[in-house]
N, C-alpha and C positions, 0 to 999 in steps of 0.2 A: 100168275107170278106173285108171291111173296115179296110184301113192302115192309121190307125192316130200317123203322129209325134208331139209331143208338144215341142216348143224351148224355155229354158230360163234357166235359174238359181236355183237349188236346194241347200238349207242353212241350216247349224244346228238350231235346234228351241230349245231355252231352257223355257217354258211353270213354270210360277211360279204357285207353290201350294201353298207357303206358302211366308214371304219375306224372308225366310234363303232355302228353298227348292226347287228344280228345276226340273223338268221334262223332260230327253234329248227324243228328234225324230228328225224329218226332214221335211221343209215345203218350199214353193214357189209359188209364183201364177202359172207359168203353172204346176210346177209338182205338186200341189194339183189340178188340172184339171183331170191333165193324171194318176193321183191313183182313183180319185171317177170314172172316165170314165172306168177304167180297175175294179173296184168292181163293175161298173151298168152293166157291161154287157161281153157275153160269149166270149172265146177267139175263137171260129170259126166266132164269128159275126164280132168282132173288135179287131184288133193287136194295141199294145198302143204301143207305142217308146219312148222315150227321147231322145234328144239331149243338151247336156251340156258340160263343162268343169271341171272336179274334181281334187284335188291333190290323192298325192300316199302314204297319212297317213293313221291313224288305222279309221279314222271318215270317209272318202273316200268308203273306204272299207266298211264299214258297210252301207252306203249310198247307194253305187251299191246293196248289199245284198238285203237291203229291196225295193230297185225297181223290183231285178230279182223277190222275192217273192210276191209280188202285181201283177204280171203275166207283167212288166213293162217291152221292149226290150231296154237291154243299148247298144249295138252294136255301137251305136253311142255317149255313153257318155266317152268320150276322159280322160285323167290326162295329166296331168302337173308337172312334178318332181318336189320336195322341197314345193310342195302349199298346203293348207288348204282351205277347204271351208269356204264362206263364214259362218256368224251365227249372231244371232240374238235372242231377249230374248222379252219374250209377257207377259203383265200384265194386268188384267181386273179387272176392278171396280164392283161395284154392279149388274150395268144395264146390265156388258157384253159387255160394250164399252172396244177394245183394247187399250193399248198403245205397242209400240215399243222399241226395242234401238237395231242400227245395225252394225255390225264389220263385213265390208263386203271391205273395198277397197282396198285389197288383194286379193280376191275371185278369183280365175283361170277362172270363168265362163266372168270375164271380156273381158277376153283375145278372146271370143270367135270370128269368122270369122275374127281375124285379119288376117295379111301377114301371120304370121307361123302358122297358124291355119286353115285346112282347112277338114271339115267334111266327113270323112272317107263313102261314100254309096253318092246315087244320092238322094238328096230330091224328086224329081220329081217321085219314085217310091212308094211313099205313094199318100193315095189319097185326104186327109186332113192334110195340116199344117197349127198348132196353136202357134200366140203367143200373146204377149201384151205389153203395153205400156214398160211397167219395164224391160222385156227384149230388147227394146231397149234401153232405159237410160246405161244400163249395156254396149254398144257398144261404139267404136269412131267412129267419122264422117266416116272412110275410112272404119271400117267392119260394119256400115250400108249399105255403100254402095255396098258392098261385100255381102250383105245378100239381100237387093234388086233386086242385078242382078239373085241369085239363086230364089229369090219366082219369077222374072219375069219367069225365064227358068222352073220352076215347074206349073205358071200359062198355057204357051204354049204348057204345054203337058197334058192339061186338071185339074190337081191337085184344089182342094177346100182350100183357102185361111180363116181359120177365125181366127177374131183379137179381143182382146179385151183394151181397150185403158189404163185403168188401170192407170190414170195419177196422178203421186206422184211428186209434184213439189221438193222438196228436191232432188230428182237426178240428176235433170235437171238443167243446166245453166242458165234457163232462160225459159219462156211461149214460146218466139217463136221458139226456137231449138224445142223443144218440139212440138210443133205443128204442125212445118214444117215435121218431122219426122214421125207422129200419122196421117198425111194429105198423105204423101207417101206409106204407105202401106195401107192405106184405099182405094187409088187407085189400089190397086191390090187385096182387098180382096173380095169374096163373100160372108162371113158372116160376119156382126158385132156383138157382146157379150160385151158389155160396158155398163155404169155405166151414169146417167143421169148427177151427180154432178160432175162426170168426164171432158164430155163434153159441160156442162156449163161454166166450168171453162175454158177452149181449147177454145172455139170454141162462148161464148156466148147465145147458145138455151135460148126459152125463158121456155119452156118445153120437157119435154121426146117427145111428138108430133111430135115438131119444128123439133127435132134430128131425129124421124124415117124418115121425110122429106126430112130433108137435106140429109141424107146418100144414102134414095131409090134414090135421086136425082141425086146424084155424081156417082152411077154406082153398088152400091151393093146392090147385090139380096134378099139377105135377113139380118133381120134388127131385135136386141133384147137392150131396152136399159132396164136396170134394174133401179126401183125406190126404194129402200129403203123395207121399211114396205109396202108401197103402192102395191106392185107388181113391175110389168114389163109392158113396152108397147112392143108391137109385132106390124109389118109393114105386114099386110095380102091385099094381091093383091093392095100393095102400101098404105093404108089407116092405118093408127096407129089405133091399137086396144089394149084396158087395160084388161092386166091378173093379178087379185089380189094374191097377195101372202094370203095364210093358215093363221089361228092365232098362235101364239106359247107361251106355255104355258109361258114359261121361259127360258130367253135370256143367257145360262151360257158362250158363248164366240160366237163374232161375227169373229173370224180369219175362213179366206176361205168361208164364204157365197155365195161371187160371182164368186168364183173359183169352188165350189160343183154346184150353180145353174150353171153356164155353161157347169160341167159335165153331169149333170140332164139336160142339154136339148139338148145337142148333143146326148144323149143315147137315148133319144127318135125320136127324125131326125134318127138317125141310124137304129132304129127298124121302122120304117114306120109311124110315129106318124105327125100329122100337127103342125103345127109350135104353135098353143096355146096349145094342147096339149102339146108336149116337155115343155111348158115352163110352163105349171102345174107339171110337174116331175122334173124343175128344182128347182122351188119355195119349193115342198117334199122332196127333198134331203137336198138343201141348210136348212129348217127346221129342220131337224133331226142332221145336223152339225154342228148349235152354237146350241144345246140344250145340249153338249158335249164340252169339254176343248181342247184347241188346234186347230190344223189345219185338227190335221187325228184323225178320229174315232179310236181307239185302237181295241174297242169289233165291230167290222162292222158284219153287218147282210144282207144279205148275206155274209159267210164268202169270202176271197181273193178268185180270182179262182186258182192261180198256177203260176208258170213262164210257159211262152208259147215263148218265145224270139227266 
């Protein structure tokens, strides 16, 4: 079995239906990863975990709940007495374009790998750890550093690093913390799962190409930069090859696209699939996930498998 932990931040989602109406769940870029990767696939195949920080209120509470019940192990999602999750509230226009607004710089998940905070279990004993950009934003300089020295100590003990750069200027101080940061752990990972316009903006690519390029370059083995509607480019024995993304009928919410296709294509690497294949099963899930409101499918097909934690 495949021990996948995903590190970052899980927030209340309030999903507008109407402008007086709301829809409460719960969403994040890794933990919409580590819920579509625990519905694509069986709990003998793959163990999902989280890692996070939650407070000790009634929303906490219900948070842990619907991890354990998505077959999600929280073992490692920590509280923080007196906190509150973070939360955040999602509004789409006609096209399915989101906007945002976020109540988050209290969030306990901030606090994570600081001094007083130190993750209960050895990361090193999963066999893939995932994060992204945003969960670093969410750190200070001293528990990046702190979280560096553990992916280096989970790199040396074999463990698969994939990252996805996910870069939201608005968190960040500035392009070059940001960069400097998103440059540090790409030196330690073996998968990238990033976003072209992402690292356009980072890094200046002049293409998805340029980027499978530069990344096979710097040291990681395998290489996904997503295009939008266009597809995906895939880095196949180093050479950038384009995987078109499906047509879709109708775009009802783009939240978690690239968070579902990164589930959908680790669920295929994990069953034995080639790296264009996964990212045809990533491109089919992420479709079937804005064709739907929110972040999580509610009616998912296959249903949840169970808490297996």
């Amino acid at each position: 079995m495949t021990r996948f932990l995903s590190i970052g931040e899980c927030m209340i989602e309030l999903t507008h239906k109407s402008d007086h109406e709301l829809r409460l769940g719960f969403g994040g870029d890794t933990y919409n990863t580590a819920l579509y990767l625990a519905r694509s696939t069986a709990p003998d195949q793959v163990g999902v975990d989280y890692l996070t920080l939650a407070g000790d209120d009634h929303y906490s509470d219900l948070m842990a709940a619907g991890m354990r019940q998505e077959g999600i192990g929280t073992g490692l999602v920590g509280r923080v007495a007196g906190a509150h999750p973070g939360l955040y509230l999602v509004r789409t226009d006609e096209e399915g374009e989101r906007s945002f607004a976020y109540y988050r710089s209290q969030s306990p998940a901030r606090r994570l790998f600081d001094d007083e905070y130190t993750p209960t279990g050895d990361l090193s004993g999963h066999d893939v750890l995932y994060l992204s950009g945003v969960t670093l934003q969410l750190l200070t300089a001293r528990a990046r550093q702190h979280l560096w020295t553990l992916l280096e100590e989970a790199r040396g003990t074999g463990t698969q690093i994939a990252f996805d750069s996910n870069y939201r200027p608005v968190g960040w101080p500035g392009p070059e913390e940001a960069r400097a940061a998103v440059s540090a752990v790409y030196e330690l990972s073996t998968t990238a799962l990033s976003t072209f316009e992402d690292e356009q903006a980072l890094f200046g690519d002049a293409s998805p190409e340029e980027t499978v390029r530069r990344l096979r370059g710097e040291g990681v083995e395998e290489v996904v930069i997503k295009d939008g509607s266009r597809g995906c480019v895939v880095g196949v024995d180093g050479e950038p090859v384009h995987v078109p993304a499906g047509s879709v009928e109708k775009v009802v919410d783009s939240t978690a696209a690239g968070d579902s296709f990164n589930a959908g294509y680790l669920a295929g690497r994990f069953g034995g699939a080639s790296v264009v294949e996964a990212a045809r099963n990533g491109h089919a899930l992420a479709a079937k996930v804005i064709a739907h409101p929110g972040a999580v499918i509610e009616d998912s097909s296959p249903p949840p498998r169970g808490a297996h934690a």
